[in-house]
C-alpha positions as a printed NumPy array, in Angstrom:
array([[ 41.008, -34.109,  58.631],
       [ 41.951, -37.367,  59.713],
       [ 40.675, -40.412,  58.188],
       [ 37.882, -41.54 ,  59.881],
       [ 37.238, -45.699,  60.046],
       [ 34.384, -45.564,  57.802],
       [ 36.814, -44.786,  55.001],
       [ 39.978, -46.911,  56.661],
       [ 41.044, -50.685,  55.344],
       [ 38.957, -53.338,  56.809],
       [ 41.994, -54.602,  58.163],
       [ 41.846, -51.386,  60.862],
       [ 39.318, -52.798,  62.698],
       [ 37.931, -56.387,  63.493],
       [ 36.314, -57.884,  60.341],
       [ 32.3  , -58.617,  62.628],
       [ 30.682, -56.042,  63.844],
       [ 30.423, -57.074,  67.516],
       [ 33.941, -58.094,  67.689],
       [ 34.479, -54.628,  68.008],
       [ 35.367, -53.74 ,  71.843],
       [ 34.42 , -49.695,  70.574],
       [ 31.166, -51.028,  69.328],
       [ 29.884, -52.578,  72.037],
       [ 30.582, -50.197,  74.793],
       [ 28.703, -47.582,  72.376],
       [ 25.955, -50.458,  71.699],
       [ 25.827, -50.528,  75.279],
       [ 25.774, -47.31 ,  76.415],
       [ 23.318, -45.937,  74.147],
       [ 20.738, -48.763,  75.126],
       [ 21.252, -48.271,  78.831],
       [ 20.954, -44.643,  78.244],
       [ 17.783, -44.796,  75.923],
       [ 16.574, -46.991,  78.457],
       [ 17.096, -44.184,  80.729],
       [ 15.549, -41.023,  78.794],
       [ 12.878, -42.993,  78.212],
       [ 11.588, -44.112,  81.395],
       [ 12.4  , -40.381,  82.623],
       [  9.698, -38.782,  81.102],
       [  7.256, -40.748,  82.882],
       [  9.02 , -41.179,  86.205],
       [  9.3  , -37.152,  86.792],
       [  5.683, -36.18 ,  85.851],
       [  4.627, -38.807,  87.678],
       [  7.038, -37.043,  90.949],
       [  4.992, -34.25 ,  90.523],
       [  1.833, -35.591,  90.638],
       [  2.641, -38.438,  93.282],
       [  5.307, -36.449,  95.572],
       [  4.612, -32.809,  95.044],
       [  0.793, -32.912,  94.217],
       [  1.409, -30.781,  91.323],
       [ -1.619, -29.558,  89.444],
       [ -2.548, -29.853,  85.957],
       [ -1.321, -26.339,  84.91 ],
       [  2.25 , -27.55 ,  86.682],
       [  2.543, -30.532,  84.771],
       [  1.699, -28.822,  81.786],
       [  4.786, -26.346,  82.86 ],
       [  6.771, -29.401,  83.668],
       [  6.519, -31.378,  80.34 ],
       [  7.2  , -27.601,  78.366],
       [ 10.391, -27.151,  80.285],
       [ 12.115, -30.617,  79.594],
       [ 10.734, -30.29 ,  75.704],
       [ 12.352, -26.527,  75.074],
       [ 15.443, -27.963,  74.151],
       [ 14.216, -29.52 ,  71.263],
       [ 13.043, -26.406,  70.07 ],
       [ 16.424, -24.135,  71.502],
       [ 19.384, -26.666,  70.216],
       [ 17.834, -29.257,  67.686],
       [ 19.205, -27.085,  65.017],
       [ 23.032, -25.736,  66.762],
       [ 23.277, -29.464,  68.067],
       [ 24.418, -30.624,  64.771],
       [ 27.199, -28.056,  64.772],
       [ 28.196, -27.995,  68.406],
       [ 29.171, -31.77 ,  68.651],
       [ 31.002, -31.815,  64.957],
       [ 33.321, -29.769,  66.616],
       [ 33.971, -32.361,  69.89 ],
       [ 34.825, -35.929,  70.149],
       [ 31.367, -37.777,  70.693],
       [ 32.952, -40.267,  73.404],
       [ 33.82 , -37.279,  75.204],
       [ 30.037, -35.839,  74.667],
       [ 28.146, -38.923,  75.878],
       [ 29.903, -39.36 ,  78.346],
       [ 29.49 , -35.64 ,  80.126],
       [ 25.405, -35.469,  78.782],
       [ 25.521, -39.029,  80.94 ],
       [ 27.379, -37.775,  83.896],
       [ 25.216, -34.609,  84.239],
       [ 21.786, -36.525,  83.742],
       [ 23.034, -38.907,  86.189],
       [ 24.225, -36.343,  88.571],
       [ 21.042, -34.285,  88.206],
       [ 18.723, -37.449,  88.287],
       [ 20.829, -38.055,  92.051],
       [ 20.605, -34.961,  93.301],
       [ 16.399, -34.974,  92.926],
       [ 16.247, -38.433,  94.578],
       [ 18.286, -37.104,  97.259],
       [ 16.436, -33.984,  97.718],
       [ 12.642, -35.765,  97.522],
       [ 13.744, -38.483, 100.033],
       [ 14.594, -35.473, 102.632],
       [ 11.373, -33.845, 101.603],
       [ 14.135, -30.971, 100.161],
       [ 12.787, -31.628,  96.816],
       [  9.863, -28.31 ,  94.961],
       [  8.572, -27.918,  91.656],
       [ 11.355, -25.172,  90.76 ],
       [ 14.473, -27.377,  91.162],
       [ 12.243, -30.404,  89.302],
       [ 12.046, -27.443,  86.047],
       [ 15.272, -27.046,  86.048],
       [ 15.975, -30.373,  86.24 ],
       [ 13.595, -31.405,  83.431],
       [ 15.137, -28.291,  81.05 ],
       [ 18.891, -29.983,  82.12 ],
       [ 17.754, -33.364,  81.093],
       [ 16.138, -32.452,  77.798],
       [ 18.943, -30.468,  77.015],
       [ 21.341, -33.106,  78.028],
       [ 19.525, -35.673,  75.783],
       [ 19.784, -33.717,  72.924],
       [ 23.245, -33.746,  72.755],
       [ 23.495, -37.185,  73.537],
       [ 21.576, -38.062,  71.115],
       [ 23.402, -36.385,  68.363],
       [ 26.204, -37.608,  69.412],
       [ 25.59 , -41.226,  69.67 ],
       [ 24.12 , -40.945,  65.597],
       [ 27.385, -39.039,  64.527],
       [ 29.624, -41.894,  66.636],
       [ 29.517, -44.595,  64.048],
       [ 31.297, -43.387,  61.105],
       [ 33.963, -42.815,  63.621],
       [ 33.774, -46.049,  65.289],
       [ 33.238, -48.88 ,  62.173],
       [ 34.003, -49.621,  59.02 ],
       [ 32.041, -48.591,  56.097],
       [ 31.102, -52.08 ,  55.51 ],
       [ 29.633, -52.286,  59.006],
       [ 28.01 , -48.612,  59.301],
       [ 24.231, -50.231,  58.146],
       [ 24.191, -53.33 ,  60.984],
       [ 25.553, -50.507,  63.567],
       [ 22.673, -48.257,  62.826],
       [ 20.485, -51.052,  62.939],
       [ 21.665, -52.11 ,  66.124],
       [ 21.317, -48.639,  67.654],
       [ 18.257, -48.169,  66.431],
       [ 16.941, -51.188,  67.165],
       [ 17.884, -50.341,  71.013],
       [ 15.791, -47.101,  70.41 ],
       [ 12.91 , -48.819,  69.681],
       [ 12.993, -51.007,  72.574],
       [ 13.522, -48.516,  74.954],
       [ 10.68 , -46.748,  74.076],
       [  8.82 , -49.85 ,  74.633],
       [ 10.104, -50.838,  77.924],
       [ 11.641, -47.343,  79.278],
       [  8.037, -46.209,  79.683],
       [  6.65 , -49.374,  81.48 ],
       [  9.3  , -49.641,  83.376],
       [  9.404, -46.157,  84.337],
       [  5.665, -46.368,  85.593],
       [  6.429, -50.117,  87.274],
       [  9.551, -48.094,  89.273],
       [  6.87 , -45.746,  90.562],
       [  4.323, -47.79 ,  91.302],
       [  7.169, -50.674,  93.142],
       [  9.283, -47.613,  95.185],
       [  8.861, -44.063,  96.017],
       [  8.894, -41.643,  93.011],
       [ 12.469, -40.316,  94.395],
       [ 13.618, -43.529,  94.649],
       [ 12.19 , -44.421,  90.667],
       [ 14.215, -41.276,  89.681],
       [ 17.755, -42.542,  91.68 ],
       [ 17.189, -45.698,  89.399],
       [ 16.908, -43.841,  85.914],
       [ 19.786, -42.105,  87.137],
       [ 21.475, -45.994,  87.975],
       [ 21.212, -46.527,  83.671],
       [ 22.941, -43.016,  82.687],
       [ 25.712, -44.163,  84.95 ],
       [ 25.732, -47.955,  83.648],
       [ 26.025, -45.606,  80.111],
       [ 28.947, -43.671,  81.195],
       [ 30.783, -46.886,  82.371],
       [ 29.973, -48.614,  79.172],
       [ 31.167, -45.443,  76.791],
       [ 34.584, -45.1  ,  79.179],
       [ 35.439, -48.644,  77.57 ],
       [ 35.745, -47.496,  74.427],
       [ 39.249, -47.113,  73.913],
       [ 40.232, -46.724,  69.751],
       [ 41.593, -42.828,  69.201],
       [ 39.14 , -40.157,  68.202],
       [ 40.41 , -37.371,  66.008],
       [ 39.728, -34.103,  66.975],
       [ 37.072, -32.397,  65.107],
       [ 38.039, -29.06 ,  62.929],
       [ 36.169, -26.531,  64.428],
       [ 35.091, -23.71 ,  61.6  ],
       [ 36.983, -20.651,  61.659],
       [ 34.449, -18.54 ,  60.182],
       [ 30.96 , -19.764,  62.568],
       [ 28.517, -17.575,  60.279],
       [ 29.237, -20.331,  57.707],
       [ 26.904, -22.802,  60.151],
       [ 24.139, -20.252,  60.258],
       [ 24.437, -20.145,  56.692],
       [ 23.742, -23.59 ,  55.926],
       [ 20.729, -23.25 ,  58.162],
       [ 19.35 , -21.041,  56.488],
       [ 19.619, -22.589,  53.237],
       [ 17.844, -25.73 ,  54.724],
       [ 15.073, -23.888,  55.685],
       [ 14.594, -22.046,  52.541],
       [ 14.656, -25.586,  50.779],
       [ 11.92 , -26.644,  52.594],
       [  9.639, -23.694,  52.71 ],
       [ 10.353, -23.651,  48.926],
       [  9.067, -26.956,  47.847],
       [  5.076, -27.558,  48.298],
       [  5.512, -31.583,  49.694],
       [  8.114, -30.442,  51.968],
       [  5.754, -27.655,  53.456],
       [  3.538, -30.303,  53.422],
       [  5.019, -32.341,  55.706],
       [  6.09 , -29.74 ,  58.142],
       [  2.906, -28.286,  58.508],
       [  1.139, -31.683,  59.21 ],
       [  4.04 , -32.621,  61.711],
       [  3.655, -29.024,  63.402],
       [ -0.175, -29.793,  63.861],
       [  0.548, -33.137,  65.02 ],
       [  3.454, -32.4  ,  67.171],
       [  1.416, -29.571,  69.162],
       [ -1.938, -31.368,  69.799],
       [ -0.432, -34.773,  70.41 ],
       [  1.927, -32.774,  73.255],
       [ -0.944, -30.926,  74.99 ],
       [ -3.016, -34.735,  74.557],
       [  0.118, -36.703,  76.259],
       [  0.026, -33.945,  79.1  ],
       [ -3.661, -34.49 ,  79.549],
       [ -3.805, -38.238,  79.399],
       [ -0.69 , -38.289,  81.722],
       [ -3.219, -36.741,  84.409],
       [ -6.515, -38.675,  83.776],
       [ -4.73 , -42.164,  83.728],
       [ -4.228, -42.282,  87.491],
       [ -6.401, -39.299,  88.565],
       [ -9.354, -39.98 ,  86.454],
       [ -9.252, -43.428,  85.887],
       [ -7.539, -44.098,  89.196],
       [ -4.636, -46.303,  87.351],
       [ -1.495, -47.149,  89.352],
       [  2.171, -46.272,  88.124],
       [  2.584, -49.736,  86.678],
       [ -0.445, -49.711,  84.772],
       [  0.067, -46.025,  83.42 ],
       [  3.618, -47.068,  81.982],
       [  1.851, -50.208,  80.153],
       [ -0.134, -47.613,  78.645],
       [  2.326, -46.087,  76.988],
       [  4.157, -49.27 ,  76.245],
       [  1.416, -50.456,  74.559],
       [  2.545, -48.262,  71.218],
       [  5.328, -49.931,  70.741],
       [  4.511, -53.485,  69.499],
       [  2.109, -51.266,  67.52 ],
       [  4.883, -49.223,  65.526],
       [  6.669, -52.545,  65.612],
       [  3.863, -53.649,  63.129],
       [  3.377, -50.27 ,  61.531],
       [  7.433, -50.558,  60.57 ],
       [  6.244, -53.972,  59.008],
       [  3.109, -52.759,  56.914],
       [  4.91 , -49.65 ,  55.203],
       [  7.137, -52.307,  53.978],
       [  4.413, -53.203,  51.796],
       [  1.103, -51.067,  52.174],
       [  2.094, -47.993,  50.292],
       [  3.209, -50.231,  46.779],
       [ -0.17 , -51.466,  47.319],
       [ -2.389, -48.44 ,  47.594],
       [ -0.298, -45.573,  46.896],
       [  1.717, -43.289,  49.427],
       [ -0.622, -40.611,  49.487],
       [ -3.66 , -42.9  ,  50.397],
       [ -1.463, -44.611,  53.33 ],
       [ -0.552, -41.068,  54.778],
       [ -3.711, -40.158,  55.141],
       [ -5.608, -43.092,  56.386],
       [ -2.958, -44.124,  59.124],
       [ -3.04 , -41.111,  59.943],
       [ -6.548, -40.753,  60.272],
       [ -6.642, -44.13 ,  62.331],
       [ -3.913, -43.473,  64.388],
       [ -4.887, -39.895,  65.763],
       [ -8.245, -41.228,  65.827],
       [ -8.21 , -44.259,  68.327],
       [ -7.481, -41.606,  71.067],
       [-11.387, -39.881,  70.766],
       [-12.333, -43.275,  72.679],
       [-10.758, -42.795,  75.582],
       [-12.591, -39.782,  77.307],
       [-15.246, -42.489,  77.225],
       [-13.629, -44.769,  79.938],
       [-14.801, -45.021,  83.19 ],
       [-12.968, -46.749,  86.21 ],
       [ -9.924, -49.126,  86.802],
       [-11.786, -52.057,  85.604],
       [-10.51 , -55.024,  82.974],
       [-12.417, -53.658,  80.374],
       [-10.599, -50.083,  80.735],
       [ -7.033, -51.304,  80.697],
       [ -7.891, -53.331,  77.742],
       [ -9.168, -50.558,  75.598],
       [ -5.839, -48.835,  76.594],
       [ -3.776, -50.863,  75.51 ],
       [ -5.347, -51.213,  72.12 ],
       [ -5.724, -47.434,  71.635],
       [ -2.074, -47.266,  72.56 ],
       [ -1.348, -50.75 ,  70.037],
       [ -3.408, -48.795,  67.235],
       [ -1.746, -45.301,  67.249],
       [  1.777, -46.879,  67.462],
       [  1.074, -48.804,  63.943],
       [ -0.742, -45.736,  62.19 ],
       [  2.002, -43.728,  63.982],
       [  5.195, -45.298,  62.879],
       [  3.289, -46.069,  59.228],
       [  2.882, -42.468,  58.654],
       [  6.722, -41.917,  60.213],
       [  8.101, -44.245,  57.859],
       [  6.75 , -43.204,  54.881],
       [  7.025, -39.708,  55.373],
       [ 10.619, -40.355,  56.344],
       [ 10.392, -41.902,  52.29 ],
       [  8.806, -39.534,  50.593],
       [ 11.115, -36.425,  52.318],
       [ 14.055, -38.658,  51.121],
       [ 12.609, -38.959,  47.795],
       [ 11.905, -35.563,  46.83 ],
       [ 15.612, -34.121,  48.683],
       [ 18.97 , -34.284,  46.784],
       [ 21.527, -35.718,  48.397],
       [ 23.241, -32.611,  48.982],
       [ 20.656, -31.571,  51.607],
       [ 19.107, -33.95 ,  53.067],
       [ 20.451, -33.603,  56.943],
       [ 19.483, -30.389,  56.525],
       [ 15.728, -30.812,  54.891],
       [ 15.584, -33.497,  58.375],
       [ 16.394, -30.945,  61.08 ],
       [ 14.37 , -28.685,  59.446],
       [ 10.982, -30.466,  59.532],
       [ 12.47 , -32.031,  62.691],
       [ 12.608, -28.011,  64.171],
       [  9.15 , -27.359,  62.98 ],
       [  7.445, -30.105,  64.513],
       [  9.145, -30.638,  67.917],
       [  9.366, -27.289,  68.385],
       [  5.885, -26.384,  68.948],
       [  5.99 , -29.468,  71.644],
       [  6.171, -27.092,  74.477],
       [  3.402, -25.03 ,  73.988],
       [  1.515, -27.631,  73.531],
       [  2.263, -29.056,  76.442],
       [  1.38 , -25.775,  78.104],
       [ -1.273, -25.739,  76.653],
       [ -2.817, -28.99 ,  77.706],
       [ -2.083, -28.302,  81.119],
       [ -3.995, -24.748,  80.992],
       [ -7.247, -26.657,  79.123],
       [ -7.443, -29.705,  82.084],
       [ -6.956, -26.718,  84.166],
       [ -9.947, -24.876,  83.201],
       [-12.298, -27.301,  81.325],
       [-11.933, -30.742,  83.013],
       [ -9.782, -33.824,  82.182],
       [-12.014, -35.476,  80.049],
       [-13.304, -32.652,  78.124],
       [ -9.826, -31.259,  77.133],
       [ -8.744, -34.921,  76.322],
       [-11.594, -34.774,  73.686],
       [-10.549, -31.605,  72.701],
       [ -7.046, -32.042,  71.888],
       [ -7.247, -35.441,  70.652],
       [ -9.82 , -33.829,  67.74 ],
       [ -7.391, -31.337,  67.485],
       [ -4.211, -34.143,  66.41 ],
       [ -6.491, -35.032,  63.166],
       [ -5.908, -31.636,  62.284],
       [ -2.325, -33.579,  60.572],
       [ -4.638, -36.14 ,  58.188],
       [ -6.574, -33.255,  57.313],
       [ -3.438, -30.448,  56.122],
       [ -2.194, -33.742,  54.44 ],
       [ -5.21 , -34.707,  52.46 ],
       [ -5.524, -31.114,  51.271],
       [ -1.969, -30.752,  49.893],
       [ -0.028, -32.791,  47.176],
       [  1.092, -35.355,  49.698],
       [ -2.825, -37.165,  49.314],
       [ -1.864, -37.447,  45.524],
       [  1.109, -39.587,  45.582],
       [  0.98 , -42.875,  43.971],
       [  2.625, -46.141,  44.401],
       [  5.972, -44.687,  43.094],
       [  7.878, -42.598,  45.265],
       [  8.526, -38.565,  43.173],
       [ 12.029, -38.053,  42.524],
       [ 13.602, -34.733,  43.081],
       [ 11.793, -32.159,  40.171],
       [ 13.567, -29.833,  38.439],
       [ 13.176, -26.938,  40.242],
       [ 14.792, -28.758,  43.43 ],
       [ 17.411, -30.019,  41.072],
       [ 18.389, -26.331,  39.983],
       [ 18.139, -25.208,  43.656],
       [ 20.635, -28.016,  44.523],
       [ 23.166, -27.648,  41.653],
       [ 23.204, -24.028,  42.927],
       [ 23.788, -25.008,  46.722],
       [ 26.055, -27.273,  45.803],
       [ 28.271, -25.254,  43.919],
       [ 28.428, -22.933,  47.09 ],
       [ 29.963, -25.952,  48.827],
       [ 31.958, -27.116,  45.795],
       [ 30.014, -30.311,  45.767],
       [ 28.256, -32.405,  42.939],
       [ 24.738, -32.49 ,  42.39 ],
       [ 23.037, -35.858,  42.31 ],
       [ 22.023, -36.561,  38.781],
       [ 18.085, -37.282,  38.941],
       [ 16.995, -40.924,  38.179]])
């Protein structure tokens, strides 16, 4: 293989970070695109409901069809854009979403536009972003120098963040300032401001060896999986993020339906909502700096968790569009963003704690598989429950059912971790020395 810039001489590329012409177009890109994916998944439920008067069953339908590609690629992703350039991937996963986006604004302005085409536009989309999104997290060690590979990720991630603070309140504000078609034509306006921004980039891209033998990729699957299921934190954590994952899926499909129905909210308002959880993980990423050394990892997992899923059994209890309702919003939404990204983060710890080296991307798109997988029938399922039962009783009922997480947590080994973070034990050692020597690789020596 080629050498890649994260192993050339500094000298390859310009010594700061943003002096980096490649760098900023993907810096760029990736925000405007973030920016993009993220106000989508409030701008086309809110289509249906606004345009096509879809009911809650449909938007339950809707939601399921742009997740299943989370639970169909998350795992071939990986594979699929090793073997491609990633310029070349972000910029066709932005040319279809932009295309696609287009095409629906066009069709709901002529009154051309149904629920079928918006499915297949919502599976195109979330299939679309998952490659994208691969490809923009392999780009870097392509792109920089090793030096600079921590600040890039920063900086991308950074953009993440925002745009999942501002893509959904901007997504409602579009709604709620133009015509849903119109809201959608925009969100297609930032995958093409990505594509522009991602042509720029100009230094030369190897070309990826693809495998000759394929099986080998199913292989390594498989021996991520049987990592995980092997080790009792690791089940842990999958199990809790399954629970989570489902009930918090069929909740968002619920809520998304008794914000403006229920509570009579307009678009603007309903994207605030959601906003709201972002200055609250903002603060959550700042407290599991610290909280966990304090009281012990175990004690934090459970308790955020606990508080997080928790602030959401309030809101059945609101009544109207009134001061007083908005404000409770946005501090349910403040509070489960900081128990929310303080359980993320030191999750994210303890799985890197307790994984060898040799297998951690793998242990990740494992528990990533388990959890976001199950997204779509829970969205189906919250659509079915507001169907039959009533908005506010199925909100009760599957915001109950998201502290089913705190509670498979608190009865495994995760609830016993102290204020030291586990290194790998021996039995993980021994099953990493052994997959390891499969790929003629050394095993980490434990601390």
């Amino acid at each position: 293989m080629p050498s890649s810039p994260a192993s050339d001489s500094p000298r390859s590329l310009p010594a700061s970070l943003w002096r980096n012409t490649d760098f900023r177009g993907l810096w760029a890109g990736q925000t405007a695109s973030q920016l993009g994916e993220h106000a989508t998944l409030v701008v086309l439920p809110l289509v249906a409901v606004l345009t096509l008067h879809a009911d809650a069953g449909e938007v339950g339908v809707l939601r399921a069809a742009g997740q299943a590609p989370i639970l169909l690629l998350s795992l071939l992703a990986g594979a699929w854009v090793d073997g491609w350039r990633t310029r070349t991937t972000m910029m066709l996963t932005d040319a279809g979403r932009a295309l696609a986006l287009g095409a629906t604004a066009v069709a709901g302005i002529l009154g051309l536009l149904g629920l079928p085409a918006l499915l297949v536009l919502a599976v195109v989309v979330g299939a679309l972003s998952v490659l994208f999104d691969v490809a923009y997290q392999a780009a870097p060690v392509r792109l920089v120098t090793r030096d600079h590979l921590v600040r890039c990720n920063s900086a991308l991630e950074g953009s993440r963040s925002a745009a999942q603070i501002g893509g959904p309140a901007l997504g409602g504000a579009l709604v709620s300032l133009v015509s849903a078609p119109l809201a959608a034509a925009c969100c297609a306006g930032f995958f093409t401001a990505s594509f522009l921004s991602i042509r720029r980039m100009r230094r030369a891209e190897p070309v990826p060896q693809r495998p000759r033998r394929p099986a080998r990729v199913w292989r390594r699957i498989h021996e991520g999986v049987r990592f995980v299921v092997a080790d009792a934190a690791l089940r842990a954590v999958c199990l809790a993020s399954a629970a989570f994952q489902f009930f918090f899926a069929a909740m968002t499909t619920v809520y998304l339906l008794f914000l403006p129905r229920e509570l009579h909210l307009p678009g603007a308002v309903v994207g605030l909502a959601f906003a709201a959880v972002g200055p609250g993980a903002l603060l959550g990423s700042l407290l599991a700096a610290r909280l966990p050394r304090r009281f012990g990892h175990g004690t934090v997992l459970v308790s955020a968790a606990l508080l997080g899923d928790g602030a959401f059994l309030c809101v059945p209890a609101l009544h109207g569009p009134s001061a007083v309702t908005v404000a409770a919003l946005l501090a349910v939404g403040f509070v489960f963003g900081a128990g929310g990204q303080l359980v993320n983060v030191t999750v994210m710890a303890v799985r890197q704690a307790v994984t060898p080296d040799g297998m951690q991307g793998r242990a990740a798109a494992t528990i990533t598989f388990v959890g976001m997988g199950l997204t779509p029938l829970g969205s189906l399922l919250g659509g079915f429950l507001a169907q039959e039962w009533g908005l506010r009783t199925s909100l009760l009922v599957t915001a109950a059912g998201m502290l089913l997480s705190p509670v498979v947590m608190a009865a495994s080994p995760l609830v016993r971790l102290g204020r030291e973070l586990p290194g790998p034990g021996p039995d993980r050692m021994r099953r990493d020395k052994g997959a390891a020597a499969d790929h003629g690789l050394r095993a980490p020596e434990k601390n």
